[in-house]
C-alpha positions as CSV (number, residue, x, y, z in Angstrom):
1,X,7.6,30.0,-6.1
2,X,10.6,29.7,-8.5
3,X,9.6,31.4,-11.5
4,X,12.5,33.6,-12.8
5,X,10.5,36.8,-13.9
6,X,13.3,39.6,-15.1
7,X,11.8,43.0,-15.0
8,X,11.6,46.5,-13.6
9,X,9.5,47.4,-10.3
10,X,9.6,51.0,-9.4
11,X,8.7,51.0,-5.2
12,X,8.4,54.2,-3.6
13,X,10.7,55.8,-6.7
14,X,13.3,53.0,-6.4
15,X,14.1,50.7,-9.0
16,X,14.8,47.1,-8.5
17,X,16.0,44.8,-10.3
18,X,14.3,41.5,-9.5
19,X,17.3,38.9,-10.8
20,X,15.6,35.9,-9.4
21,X,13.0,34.0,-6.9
22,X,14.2,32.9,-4.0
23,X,15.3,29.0,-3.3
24,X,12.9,27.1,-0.8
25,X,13.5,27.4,2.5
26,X,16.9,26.9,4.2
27,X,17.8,25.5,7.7
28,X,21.4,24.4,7.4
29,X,24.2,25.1,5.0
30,X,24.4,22.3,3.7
31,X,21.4,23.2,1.4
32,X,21.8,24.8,-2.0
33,X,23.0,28.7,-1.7
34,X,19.9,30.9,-2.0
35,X,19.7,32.8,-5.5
36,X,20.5,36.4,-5.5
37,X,17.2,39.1,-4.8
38,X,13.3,38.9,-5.2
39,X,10.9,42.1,-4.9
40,X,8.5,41.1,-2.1
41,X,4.7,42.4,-2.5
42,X,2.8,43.3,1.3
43,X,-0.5,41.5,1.1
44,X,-3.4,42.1,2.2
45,X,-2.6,40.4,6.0
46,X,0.1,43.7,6.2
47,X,-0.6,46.0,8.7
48,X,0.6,48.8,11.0
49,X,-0.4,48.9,14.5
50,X,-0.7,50.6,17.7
51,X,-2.1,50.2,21.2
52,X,-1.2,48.4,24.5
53,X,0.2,44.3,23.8
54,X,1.5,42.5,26.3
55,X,-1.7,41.4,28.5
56,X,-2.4,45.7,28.7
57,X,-6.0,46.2,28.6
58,X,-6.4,49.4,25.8
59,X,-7.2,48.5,22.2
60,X,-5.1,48.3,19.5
61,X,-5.8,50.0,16.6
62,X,-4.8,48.2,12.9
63,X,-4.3,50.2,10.1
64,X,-3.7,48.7,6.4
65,X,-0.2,49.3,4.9
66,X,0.8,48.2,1.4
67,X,4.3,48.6,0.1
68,X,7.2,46.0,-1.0
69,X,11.0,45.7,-0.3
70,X,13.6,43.5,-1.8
71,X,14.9,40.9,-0.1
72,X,18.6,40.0,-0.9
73,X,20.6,37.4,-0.2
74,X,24.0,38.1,2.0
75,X,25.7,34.8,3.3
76,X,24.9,31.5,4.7
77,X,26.8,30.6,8.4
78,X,25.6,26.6,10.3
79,X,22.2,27.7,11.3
80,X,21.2,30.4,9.5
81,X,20.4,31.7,5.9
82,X,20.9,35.8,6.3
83,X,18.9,38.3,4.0
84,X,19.5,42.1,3.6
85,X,16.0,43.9,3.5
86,X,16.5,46.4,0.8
87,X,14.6,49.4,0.0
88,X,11.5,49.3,2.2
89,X,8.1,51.1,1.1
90,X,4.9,50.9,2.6
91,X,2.1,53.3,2.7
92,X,-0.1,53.5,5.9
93,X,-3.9,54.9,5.7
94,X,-4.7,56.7,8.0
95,X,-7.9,57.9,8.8
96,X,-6.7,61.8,8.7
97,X,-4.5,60.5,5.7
98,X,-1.5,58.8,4.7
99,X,1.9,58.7,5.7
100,X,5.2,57.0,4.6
101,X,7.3,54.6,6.2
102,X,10.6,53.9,4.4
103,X,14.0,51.6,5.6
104,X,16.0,48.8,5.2
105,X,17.0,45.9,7.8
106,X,18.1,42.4,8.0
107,X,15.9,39.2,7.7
108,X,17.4,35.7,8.7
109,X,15.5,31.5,8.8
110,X,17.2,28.6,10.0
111,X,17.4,27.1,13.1
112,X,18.9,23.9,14.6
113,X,15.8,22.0,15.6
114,X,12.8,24.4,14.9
115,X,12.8,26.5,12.3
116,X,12.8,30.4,13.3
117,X,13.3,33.9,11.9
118,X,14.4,37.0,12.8
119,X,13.8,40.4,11.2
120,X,14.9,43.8,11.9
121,X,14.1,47.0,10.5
122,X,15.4,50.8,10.7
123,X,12.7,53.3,9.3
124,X,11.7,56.4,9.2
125,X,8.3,57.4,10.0
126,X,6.6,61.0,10.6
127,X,10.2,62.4,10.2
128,X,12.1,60.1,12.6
129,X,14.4,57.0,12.2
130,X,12.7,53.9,14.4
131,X,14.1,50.3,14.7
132,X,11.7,47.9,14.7
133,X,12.5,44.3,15.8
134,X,10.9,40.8,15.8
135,X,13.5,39.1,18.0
136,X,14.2,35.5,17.5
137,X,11.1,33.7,16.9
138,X,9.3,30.7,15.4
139,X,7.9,30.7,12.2
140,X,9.3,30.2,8.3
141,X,8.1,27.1,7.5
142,X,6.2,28.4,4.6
143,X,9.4,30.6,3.0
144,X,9.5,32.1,1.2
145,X,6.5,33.4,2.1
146,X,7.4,35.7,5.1
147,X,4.8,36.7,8.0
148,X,6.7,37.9,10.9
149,X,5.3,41.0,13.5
150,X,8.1,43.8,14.3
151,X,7.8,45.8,17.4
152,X,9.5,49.6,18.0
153,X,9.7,48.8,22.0
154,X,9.6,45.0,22.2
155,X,6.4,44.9,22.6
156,X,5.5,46.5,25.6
157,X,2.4,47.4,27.2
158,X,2.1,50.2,24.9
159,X,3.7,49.8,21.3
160,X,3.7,50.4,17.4
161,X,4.3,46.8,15.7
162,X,4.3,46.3,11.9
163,X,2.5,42.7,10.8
164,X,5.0,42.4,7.7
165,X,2.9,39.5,5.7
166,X,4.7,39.7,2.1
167,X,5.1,37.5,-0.9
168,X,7.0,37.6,-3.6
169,X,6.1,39.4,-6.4
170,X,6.2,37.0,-9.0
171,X,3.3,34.8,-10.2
172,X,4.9,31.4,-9.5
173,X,5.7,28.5,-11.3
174,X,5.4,27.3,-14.6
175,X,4.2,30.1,-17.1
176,X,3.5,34.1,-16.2
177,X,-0.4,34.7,-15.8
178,X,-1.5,36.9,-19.0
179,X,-2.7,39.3,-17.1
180,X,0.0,39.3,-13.7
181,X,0.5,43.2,-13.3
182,X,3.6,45.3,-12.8
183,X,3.0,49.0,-11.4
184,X,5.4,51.7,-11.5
185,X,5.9,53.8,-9.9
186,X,3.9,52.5,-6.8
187,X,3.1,54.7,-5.2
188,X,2.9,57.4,-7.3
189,X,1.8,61.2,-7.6
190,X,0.8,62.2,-11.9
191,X,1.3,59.2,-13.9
192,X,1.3,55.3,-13.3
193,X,2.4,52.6,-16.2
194,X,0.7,49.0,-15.2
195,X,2.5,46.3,-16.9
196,X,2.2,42.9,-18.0
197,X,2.9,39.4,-20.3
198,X,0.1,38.8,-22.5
199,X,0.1,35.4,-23.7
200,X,-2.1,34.8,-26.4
201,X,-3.6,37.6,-28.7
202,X,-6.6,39.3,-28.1
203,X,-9.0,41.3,-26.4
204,X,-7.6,43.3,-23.0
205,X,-9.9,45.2,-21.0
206,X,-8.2,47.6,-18.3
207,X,-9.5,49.7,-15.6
208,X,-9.2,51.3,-12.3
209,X,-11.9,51.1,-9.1
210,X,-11.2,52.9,-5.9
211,X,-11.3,50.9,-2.2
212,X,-15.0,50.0,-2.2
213,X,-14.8,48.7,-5.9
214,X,-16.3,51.3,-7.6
215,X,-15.2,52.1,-11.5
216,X,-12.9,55.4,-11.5
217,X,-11.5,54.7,-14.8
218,X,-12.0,52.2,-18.2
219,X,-8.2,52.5,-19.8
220,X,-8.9,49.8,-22.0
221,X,-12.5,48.6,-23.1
222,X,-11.9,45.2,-25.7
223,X,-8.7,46.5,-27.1
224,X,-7.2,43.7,-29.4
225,X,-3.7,43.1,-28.7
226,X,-1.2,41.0,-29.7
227,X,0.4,38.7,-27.3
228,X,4.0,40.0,-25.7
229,X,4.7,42.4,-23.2
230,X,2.1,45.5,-22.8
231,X,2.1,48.7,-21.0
232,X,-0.7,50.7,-20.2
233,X,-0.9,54.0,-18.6
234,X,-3.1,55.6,-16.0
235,X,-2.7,59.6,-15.7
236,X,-4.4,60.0,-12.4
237,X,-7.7,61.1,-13.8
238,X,-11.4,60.1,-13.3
239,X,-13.5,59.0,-15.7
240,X,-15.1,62.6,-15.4
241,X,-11.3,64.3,-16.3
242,X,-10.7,65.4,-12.3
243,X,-8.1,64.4,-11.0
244,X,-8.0,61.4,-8.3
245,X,-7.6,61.8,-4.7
246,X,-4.5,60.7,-2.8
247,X,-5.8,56.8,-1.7
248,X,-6.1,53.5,-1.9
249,X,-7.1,52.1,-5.8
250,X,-6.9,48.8,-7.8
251,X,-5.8,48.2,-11.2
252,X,-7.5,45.3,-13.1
253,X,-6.7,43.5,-16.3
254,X,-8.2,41.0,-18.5
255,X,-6.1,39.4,-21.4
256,X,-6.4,36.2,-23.0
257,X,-8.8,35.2,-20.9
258,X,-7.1,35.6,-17.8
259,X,-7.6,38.9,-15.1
260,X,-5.5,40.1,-12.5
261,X,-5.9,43.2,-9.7
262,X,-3.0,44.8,-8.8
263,X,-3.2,47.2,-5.7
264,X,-1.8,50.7,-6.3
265,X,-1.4,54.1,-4.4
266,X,-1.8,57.8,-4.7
267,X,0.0,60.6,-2.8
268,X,-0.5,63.9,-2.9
C-alpha cells in the first residue's frame, strides 16, 4: 500500500497529519529508509480481551475495539526498522457500555533470519496507566499490515491482551476509491463530518445503519455532485430527529459508482 493520500484524520480529538504510506517491509538497513507517518485503521480482527491464557482453564472473554494510532517512523539500527506509536485511540464495547483506552508505545520489524516484531504500549484504561507488551515475537511478513497480541502481565494465567490487527488507512495503490471515507472526529459526541474523493460526477447516496445494519439515517438520497473532494455531515440524529445512542454505527457512501462503509463511534 503506497498511495500518498494527504489529509486530515481527527482520532479520539487528535489530529494527524498523514504525510505518507509506509515503505514495504524492512529487515536490514540496507533497505530504503521508511517514509515518515501513516494513520493506521483497527479492523475488524481488533479486539480486547480478558480471561485465563497460558494453558489456564477459565474462558476468555473478546470484546470488539475499534480505534487507530499513527505510526511514525524513528531510526533504522542492523536488525531493526523502529516505529513510534503515536496517539492511540480505541473504543472497547462493553456489554454495560463503552470505555476508552488511549496511549502511545513503540513498534519495531526486522530480524536477522526470521522476520519478527515487537510492540509496546502505555495506556490508560478505567483511569489507570497500563503497559502492554508483545515481547519479541514472529510475525511481519505482511507489513505493513500489523497483527501482533499485547499482554498487561505477559500473558499469564489470568490476563488482559489487546489483538492490535490494523491497516493503514489509506485505500492503496493506484487511484483513491470515489467513495474511501474519512471520519472526524472518530469517535465523536454532537457532530461527525465523513469525508471523501469523488471521482467522476454524479449521483452520491449517504447514510448511516447502526451494528445489526439497520438504516438510522439517509444524509444523502441521489444527490448530484460534481467530482472533487466532498464533505458530508451527520448531527447525531435519527431519522425520527432523536438523538442516537452512544454505540457502534457505519457510515456508507455511494459515488460514481463506487460505495464504501466506514466504521464510526458515539460516546456519550
Amino acid at each position: 500500500m503506497v498511495h500518498v493520500s494527504r489529509s486530515f484524520i481527527r482520532a479520539c480529538g487528535v489530529s494527524i497529519l498523514v504525510v505518507s504510506a509506509l515503505a514495504p517491509q524492512p529487515v536490514s538497513a540496507a533497505q530504503p529508509e521508511p517514509v515518515a507517518s501513516t494513520v493506521y485503521e483497527l479492523t475488524d480482527r481488533a479486539s480486547y480481551g480478558f480471561g485465563c491464557y497460558d494453558g489456564c482453564t477459565c474462558p476468555v472473554v473478546m470484546l470488539e475495539m475499534v480505534g487507530g494510532f499513527a505510526l511514525t517512523f524513528e531510526s533504522v539500527d542492523p536488525l531493526f526498522t523502529n516505529y513510534r506509536v503515536d496517539d492511540f485511540c480505541a473504543i472497547v464495547h462493553h456489554p454495560t457500555g463503552f470505555f476508552l483506552i488511549e496511549g502511545s508505545g513503540t513498534y519495531r520489524i526486522g530480524g536477522e533470519v526470521a522476520i519478527m516484531q515487537q510492540m509496546t504500549l502505555d495506556a490508560t484504561l478505567h483511569g489507570a496507566l497500563r503497559r502492554f507488551e508483545s515481547g519479541l515475537v514472529p510475525g511481519g511478513g505482511e507489513f505493513p499490515e500489523i497483527s501482533i497480541e499485547l499482554a498487561a502481565n505477559a500473558f499469564a494465567c489470568y490476563d488482559t491482551v489487546l489483538t492490535v490487527h490494523a491497516l493503514p488507512a489509506t485505500v492503496g495503490a493506484g487511484e483513491p476509491a470515489a467513495a474511501a471515507i474519512g471520519a472526524a472526529p472518530n469517535p465523536f459526541r454532537t457532530t461527525l463530518e465523513l469525508r471523501f474523493e469523488q471521482r467522476a460526477p454524479g449521483p452520491v447516496v449517504a447514510a448511516v445503519f447502526d451494528a445489526r445494519g439497520r438504516l438510522v439515517r439517509t444524509l444523502l438520497s441521489d444527490a448530484w455532485s460534481q467530482a472533487g473532494p466532498r464533505t458530508i455531515a451527520w448531527d447525531g440524529h435519527l431519522a425520527n430527529g432523536a438523538s442516537a445512542p452512544a454505540g457502534l454505527y457505519f457510515a456508507r457512501i455511494r459515488a460514481a459508482g463506487e460505495e464504501s462503509t466506514r466504521r464510526i463511534v458515539k460516546i456519550e
